[in-house]
C-alpha positions in Angstrom: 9.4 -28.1 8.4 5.7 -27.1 9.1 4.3 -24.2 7.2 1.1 -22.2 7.6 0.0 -18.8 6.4 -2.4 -16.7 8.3 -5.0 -14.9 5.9 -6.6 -16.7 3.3 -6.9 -13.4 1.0 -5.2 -13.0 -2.5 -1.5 -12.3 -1.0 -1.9 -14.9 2.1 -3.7 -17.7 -0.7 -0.2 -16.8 -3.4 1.9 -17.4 -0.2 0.7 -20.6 0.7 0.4 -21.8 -3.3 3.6 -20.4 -3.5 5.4 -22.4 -0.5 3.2 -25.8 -1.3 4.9 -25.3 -5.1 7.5 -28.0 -4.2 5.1 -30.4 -2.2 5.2 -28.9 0.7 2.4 -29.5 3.3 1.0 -26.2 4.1 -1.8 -25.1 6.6 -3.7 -21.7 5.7 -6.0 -20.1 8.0 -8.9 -18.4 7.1 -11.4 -16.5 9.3 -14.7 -17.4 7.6 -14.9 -21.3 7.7 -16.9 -21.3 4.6 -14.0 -20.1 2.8 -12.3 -22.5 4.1 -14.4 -25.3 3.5 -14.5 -23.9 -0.2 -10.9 -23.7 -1.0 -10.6 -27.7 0.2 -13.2 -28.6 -2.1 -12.5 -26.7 -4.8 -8.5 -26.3 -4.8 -9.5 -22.7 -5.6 -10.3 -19.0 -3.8 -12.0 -17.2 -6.8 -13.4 -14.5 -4.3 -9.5 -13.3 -3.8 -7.2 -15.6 -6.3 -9.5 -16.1 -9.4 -8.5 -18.0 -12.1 -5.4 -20.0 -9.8 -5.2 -23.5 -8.8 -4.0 -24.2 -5.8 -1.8 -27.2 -4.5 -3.0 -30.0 -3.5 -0.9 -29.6 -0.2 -3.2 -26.6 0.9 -5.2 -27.6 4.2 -7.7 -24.7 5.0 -9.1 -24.3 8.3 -10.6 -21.9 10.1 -9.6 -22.9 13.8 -6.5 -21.2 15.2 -5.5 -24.3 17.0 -4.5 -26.2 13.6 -2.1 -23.6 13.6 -0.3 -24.8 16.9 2.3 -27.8 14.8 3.8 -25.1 12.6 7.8 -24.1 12.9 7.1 -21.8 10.3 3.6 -19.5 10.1 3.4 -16.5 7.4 0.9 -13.6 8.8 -1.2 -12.1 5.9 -3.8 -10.3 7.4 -4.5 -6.6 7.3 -2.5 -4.2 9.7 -5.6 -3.3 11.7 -6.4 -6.7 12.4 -2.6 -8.2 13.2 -3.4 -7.8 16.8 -6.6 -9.8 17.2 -5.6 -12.3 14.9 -2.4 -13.2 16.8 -4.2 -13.6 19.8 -6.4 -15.7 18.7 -3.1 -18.7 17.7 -1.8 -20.6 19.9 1.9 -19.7 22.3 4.0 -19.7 19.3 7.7 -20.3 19.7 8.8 -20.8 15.7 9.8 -18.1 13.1 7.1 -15.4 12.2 7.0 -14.2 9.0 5.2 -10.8 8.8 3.8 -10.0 5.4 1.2 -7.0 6.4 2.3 -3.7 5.3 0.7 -1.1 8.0 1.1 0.8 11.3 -1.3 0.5 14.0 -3.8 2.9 14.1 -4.8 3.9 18.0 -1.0 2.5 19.1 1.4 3.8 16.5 3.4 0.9 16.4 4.8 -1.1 13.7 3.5 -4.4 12.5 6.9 -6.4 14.4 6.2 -4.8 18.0 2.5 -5.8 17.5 3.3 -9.2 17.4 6.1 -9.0 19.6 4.0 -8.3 22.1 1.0 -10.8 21.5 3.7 -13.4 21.0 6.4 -12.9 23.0 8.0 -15.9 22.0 8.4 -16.2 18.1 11.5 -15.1 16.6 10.2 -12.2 13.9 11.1 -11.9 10.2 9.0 -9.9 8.3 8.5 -10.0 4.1 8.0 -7.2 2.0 8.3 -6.2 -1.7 7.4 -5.2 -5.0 4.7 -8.1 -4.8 1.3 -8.1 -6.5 -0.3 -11.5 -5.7 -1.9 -12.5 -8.7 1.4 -11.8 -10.8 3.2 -14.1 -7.9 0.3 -16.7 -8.0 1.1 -16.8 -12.0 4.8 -17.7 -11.5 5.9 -14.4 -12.5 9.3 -13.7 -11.4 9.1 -11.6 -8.5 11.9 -10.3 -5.6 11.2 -9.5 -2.1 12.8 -8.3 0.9 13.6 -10.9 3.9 14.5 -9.0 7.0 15.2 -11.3 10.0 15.5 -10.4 13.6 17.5 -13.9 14.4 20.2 -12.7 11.6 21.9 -15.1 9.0 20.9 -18.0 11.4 17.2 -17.3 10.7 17.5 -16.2 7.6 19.2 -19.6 6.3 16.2 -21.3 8.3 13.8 -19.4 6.2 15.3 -19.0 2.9 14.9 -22.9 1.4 10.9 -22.4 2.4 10.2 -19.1 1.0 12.4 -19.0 -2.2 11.6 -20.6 -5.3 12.1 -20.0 -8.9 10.7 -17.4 -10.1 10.3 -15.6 -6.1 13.8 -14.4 -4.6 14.0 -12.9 -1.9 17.0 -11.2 -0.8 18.1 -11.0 2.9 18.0 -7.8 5.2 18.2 -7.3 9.2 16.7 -3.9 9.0 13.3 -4.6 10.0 12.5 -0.6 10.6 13.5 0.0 7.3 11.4 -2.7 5.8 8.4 -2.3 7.7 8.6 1.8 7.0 9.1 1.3 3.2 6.3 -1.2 3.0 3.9 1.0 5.4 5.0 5.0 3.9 4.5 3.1 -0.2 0.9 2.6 0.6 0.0 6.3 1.8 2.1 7.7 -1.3 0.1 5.4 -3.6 -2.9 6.7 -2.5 -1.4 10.3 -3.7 -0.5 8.7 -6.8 -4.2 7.4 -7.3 -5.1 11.2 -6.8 -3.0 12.3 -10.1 -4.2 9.6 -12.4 -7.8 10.5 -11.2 -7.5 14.3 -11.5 -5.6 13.6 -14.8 -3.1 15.5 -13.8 -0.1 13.2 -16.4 3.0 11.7 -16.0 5.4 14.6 -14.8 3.3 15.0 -11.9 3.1 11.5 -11.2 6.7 11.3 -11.7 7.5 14.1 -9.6 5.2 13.0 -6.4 7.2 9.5 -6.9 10.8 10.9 -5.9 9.7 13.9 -3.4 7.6 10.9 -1.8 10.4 9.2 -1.6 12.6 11.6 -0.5 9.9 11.9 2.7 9.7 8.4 3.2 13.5 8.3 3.4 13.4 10.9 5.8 11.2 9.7 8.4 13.1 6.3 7.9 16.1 7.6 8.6 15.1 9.5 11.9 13.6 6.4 13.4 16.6 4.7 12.7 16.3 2.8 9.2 19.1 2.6 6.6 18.9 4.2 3.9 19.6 1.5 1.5 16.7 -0.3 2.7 14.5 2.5 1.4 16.6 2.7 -1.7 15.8 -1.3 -2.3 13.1 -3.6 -2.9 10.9 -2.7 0.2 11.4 0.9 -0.1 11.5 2.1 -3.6 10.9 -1.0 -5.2 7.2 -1.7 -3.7 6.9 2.2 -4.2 7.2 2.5 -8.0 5.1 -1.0 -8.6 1.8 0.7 -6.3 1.9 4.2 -7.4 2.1 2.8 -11.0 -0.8 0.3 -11.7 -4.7 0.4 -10.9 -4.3 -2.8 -9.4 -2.5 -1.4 -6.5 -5.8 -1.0 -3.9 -3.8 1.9 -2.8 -3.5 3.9 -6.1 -7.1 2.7 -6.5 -8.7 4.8 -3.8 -6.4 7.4 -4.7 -8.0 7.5 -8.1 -11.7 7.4 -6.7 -11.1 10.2 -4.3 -9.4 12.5 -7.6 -12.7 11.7 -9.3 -14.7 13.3 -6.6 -15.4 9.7 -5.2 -15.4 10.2 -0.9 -13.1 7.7 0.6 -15.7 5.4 2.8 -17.9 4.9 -0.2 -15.0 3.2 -1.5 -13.9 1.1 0.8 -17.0 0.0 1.3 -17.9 -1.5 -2.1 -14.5 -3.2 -1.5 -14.3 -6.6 -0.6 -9.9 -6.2 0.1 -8.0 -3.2 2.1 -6.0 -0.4 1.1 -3.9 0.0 4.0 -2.9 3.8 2.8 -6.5 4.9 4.3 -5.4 3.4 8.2 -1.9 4.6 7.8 -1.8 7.8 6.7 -3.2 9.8 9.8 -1.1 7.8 12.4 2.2 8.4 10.1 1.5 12.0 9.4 0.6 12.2 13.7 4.0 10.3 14.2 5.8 12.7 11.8 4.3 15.6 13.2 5.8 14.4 16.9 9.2 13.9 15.6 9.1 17.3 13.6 9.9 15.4 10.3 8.5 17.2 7.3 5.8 14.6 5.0 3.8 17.4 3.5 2.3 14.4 1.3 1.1 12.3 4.3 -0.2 15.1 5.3 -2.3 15.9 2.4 -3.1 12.6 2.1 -4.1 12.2 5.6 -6.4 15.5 5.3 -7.8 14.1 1.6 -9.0 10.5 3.6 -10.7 12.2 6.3 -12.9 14.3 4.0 -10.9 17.8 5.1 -10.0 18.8 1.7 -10.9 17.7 -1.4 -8.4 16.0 -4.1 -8.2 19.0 -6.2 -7.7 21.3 -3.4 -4.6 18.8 -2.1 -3.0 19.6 -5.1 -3.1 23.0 -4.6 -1.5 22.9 -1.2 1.0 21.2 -2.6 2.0 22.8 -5.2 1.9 26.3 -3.4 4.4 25.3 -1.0 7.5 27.8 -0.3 9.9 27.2 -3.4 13.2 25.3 -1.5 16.2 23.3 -2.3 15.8 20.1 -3.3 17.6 19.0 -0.3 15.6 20.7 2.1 13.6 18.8 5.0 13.5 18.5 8.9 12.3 21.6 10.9 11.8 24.0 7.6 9.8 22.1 5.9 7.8 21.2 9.0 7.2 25.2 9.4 5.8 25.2 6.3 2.7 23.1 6.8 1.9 25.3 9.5 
């Protein structure tokens, strides 16, 4: 079966070492042909991957229409981009894997419908997970979600390519759960980021970790996720691995902006994304239009944009009305005013 990955950054580059581990031929895109040029001649992307080898079955390219043999194609690139890039491939009719963790910013939809509607034709399955891609890359072991729109049929198609030894996924046909975890982590780890900057310890920390959750469960459930997706690997899994590491982008930024840092003047020494910065005002705008409380997103949303400042966040949060820990839906929307 013919595999290709779509991003040559550090997760798209683990992906493709990972699925060319066993021999495999695999074909991965990159958009600046130089890259490209560099990883064949090298059997290395030190600019994302440093310090990994990668197969000898890795075929870079930078032309979308070496993507057209593939039954199989992983998508890698950042949210913001998923639509452009998908254009760009040729009228796919095989299994497409989406790996980006993101909502889109000006249509509020989620990474699946995106390519649903720029390829009609592919059969979607996205992957999402507790995955950092230089501890993948490494061989560490490492478990992911598989959620697959074409059920057990697609997901026994998919399985034998993605898993390998020390990476296992498990399988999942909640796709809205998935997606939401993978999306509502990234804004949350930017809050994280906020108390390790500000200093503010590990209670705090700990505490913004399970009310975070408890929102990210909320607005999952109202748009129709399980709740034991959001309980798993995609959901709390993926959130307790980025709000607890610097090498999370996510808790990165977060840290810059508690140190006074504004948010653009980080991103912009940045050569990677953290998706949190994109996401957070179109989740706390779709909260807002379902009435479903996220007083984090919110803050976080407002902390991004340069409305408040980190220290100031804090303070909103922490003077919030005194509740049950139970307590959500239209109260705790009354109380961000």
């Amino acid at each position: 079966m013919s595999v290709a990955v779509i991003g040559a950054g550090a997760w798209g580059t683990a992906l493709a070492n990972l699925l060319a581990a066993d021999g495999r031929p695999v074909h991965l895109w990159a958009r600046d042909p130089a890259l490209a040029d560099a990883i064949n001649a090298t059997r290395a992307n030190p600019a994302y991957l440093p310090g990994i080898a990668l197969a000898p079955t890795i075929s870079a390219s930078a032309d979308p229409a070496a993507l057209a043999g593939a039954a199989v194609v992983l998508v890698v690139t950042p949210a913001q981009a998923m639509r452009s890039v998908l254009a760009q491939m040729p009228a796919f009719t095989g299994d497409l894997v989406i790996c980006a963790k993101g909502i889109e910013a000006g249509s509020g939809l989620m990474m699946r419908d995106v390519a649903r509607a720029v390829q009609p034709g592919a059969t979607i399955a996205v992957l999402s997970g507790p995955t950092f891609a230089h501890e993948v890359a490494a061989g560490l072991p490492t478990a992911a979600t598989l959620a697959c729109s074409g059920g057990h049929a697609q997901w026994q198609r998919l399985a034998p390519v993605i898993a390998r030894g020390s990476f296992r996924p498990y399988f999942s046909d909640d796709l809205i759960g998935v997606e939401l975890g993978g999306a509502i982590k990234n804004v949350l780890a930017v809050a994280c980021g906020v108390v390790e900057g500000l200093q503010l310890g590990h209670n705090a920390r700990a505490a913004l970790i399970s009310r975070g959750h408890a929102e990210m469960v909320r607005f999952g459930l109202a748009l129709g996720a399980r709740a034991d997706t959001l309980s798993g690997l995609s959901g709390l899994g993926d959130l307790v691995l980025t709000c607890n590491s610097a090498a999370s982008r996510n808790f990165a930024l977060g840290t810059a902006l508690g140190q006074g840092i504004a948010a653009q003047t980080f991103l912009n020494d940045r050569r990677t994304v953290a998706e949190g910065a994109q996401t957070a005002p179109v989740l706390a705008r779709i909260a807002r239009e379902h009435g479903i409380a996220m007083p984090i997103a919110e803050a976080v949303a407002a902390l991004v944009s340069g409305a408040v400042t980190a220290r100031a966040m804090v303070d909103a949060l922490l003077a919030r009305p005194l509740r049950s820990e139970r307590d959500g839906g239209d109260e705790g929307m009354r109380a961000l005013g």
